[in-house]
N, C-alpha and C positions, 0 to 999 in steps of 0.2 A: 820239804813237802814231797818233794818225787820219793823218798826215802820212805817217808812213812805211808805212803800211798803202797810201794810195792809191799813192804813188811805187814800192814795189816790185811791186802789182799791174798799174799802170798805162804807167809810165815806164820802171823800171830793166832795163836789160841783164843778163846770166849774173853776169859781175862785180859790177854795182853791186848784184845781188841778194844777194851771199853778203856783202858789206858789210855793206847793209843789216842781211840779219838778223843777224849778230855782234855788230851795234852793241844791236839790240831785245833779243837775250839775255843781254847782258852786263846793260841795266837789267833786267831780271824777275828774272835770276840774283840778283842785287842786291838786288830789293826781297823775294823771296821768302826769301832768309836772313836778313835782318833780322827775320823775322817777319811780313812784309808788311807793313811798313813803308818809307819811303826815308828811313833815317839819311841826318842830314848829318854835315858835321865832327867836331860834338861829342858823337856819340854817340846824340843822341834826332831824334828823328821831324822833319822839315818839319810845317809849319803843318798841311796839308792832307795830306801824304802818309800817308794812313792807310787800311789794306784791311781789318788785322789782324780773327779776329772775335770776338778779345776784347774788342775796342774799336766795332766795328759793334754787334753782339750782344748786349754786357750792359754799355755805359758810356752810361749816360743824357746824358753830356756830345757824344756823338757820335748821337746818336737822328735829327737831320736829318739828318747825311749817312749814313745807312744804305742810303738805296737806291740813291742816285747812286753810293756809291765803289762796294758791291755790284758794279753794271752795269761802272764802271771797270778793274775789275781782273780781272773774266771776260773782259772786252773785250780786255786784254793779254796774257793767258792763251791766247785764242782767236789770237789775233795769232801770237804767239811759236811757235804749234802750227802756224799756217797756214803758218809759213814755214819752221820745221824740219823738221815732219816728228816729231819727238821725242816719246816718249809722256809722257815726266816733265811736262810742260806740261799735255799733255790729265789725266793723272792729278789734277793740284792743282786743277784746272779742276773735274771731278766734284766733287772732295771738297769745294771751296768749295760748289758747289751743292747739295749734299745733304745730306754729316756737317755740314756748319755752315748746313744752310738758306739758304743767299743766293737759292736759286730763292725764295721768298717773299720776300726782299727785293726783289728785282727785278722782281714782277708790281705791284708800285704803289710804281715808285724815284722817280716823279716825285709831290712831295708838293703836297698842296694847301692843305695848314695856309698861312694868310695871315703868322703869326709866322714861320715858319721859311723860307718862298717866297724864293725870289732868280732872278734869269732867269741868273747866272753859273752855276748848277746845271743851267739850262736848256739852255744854251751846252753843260756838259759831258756832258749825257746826249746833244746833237746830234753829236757829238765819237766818243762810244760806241758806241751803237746798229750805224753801220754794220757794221762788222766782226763781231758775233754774227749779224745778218741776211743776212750776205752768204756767210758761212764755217760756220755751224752745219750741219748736216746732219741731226741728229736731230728728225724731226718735231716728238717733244714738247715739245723746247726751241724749238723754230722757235716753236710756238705760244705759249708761253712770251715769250716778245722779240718776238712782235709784240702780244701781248695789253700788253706793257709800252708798246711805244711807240706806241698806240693812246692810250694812260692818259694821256703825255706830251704828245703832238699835241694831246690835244683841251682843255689849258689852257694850251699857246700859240701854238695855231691864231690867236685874236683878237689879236695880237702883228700879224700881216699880215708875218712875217717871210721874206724870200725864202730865206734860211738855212735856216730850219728849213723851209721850205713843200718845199723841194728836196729836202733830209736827207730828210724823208718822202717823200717822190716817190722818191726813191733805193732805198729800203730796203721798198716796198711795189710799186713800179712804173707809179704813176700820181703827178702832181703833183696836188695837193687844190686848190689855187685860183691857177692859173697866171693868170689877167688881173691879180690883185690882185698877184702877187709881180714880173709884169713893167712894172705901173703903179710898182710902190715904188721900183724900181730908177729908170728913168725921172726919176719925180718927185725923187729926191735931188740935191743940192747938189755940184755941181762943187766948191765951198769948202769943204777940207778941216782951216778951222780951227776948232776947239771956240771959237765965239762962245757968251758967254754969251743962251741966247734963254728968257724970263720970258713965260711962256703963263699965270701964275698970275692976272694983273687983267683976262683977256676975259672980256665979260661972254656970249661964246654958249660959254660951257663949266661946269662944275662942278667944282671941287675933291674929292677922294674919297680914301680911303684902299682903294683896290683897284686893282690886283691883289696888294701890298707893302706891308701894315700899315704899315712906318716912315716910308714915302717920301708927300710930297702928289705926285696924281697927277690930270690932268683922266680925267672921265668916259667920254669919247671919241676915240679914237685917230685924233688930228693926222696929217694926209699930211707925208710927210719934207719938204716943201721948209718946213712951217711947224716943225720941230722943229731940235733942234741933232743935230751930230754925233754920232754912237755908236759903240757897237758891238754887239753879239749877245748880249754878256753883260750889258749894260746895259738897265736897266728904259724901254720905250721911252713908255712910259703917265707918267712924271715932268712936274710941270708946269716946274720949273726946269732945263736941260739947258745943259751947257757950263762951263766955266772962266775966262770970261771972256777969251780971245782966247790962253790961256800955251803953249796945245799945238796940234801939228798933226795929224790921225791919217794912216796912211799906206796905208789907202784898202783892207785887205783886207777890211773889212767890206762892200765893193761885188762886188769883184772876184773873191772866194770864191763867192758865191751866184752872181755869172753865170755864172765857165767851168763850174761843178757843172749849170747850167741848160743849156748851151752842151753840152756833153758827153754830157748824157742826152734831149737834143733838144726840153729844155723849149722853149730861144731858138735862133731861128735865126740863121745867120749873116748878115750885112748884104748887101745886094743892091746 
């Protein structure tokens, strides 16, 4: 959805616009009869594809993803409105936020619990956000989504992530520490294979369990050229990173955060 959000605001033509959105409400159509859910094949839910707020709202087995899906699926919601026009969209839109409470979900969707913490939730609330900040119109929710991604930002600000540093630049109008996100880019690795790199036996760092209870993690947040390949959704604070040489990634965790920087005139064009 972030993908065809930017592409039809930004790139597509009359044509590729009405594509586009046919294709965006074919899935919402979709997940919105299932119950807000995305059946697959056999009838039940994907792993992850779950809005419903039966399942948000009173399934204790779903309690971390409450605020992220919450954001998710007002986000697709918003989407599908921006580009139809259709009031049936903006209507389920209300009713998620109000008769089922998701506006409380979504004023602290980014959790801080260290048990339930994941930067892949990170990744998806950076994913989200845009399109409520970009397309809301109603004051109260404007403040609403940005009081969220306020909450968001400022526990993975320390992350030094050009991705999110941008995503927020995007969606507020200012980048929050542009030397540091155009240092990371810079300092990254041309070698785009997951070498296995073991940060765990230096002796100027600490071992710790934070920011991700289950993961060891140094104290201190290594410049990329001493860490291994990632991606966004990946815990960048890990002291052991990489697969030991079996994969390669194909580099959109670079390339995303420049042209997003490149575009909203974080980076300039080379001289």
């Amino acid at each position: 959805m972030f993908g065809y959000l930017f592409y039809y605001d930004l790139v597509a033509d009359d044509a590729e616009r009405q594509h586009v959105c046919r294709h965006v409400l074919k899935i919402i159509d979709y997940i919105i009869e299932g119950g807000y859910v995305l059946k697959d094949i056999d009838g039940t839910h994907t792993k992850w594809g779950v809005w419903a707020p039966e399942k948000l709202n009173y399934d204790p087995d779903w309690t971390p993803e409450r605020g992220v899906n919450s954001v998710e699926i007002l986000s697709f919601l918003k989407l599908a409105y921006h580009m139809s026009g259709d009031q049936r969209y903006q209507y389920q839109y209300l009713n998620l936020l109000y008769k089922h409470d998701y506006a409380a979900n979504v004023r602290r969707a980014k959790t801080y619990n260290p048990t339930w913490r994941t930067h892949i939730d990170d990744e998806l609330l950076a994913l989200a956000y845009p399109c409520l900040m970009m397309h809301e119109k109603d004051p109260k929710l404007q403040r609403l989504y940005r009081e969220s991604l306020y909450h968001w930002y400022a526990a993975v600000k320390a992350d030094c992530s050009p991705f999110f540093d941008f995503i927020y630049g995007a969606c507020v109008g200012q980048a929050s520490q542009l030397e540091i996100s155009v240092a990371s880019l810079r300092d990254a690795s041309l070698d785009l294979v997951r070498w296995m790199i073991d940060n765990s036996r230096r002796e100027d760092i600490q071992i710790v369990r934070t920011p991700e209870l289950e993961q060891l993690q140094t104290n201190r947040l290594l410049p990329p050229s001493e860490r291994g390949v990632i991606r966004w959704d990946d815990n960048p604070w890990k002291a052991v990173q990489g697969d030991g040489g079996n994969s390669e990634s194909d580099g959109v965790w670079w390339l995303l955060p420049y042209w997003i920087g490149r575009y909203y005139g974080y980076i300039q064009p080379p001289q």
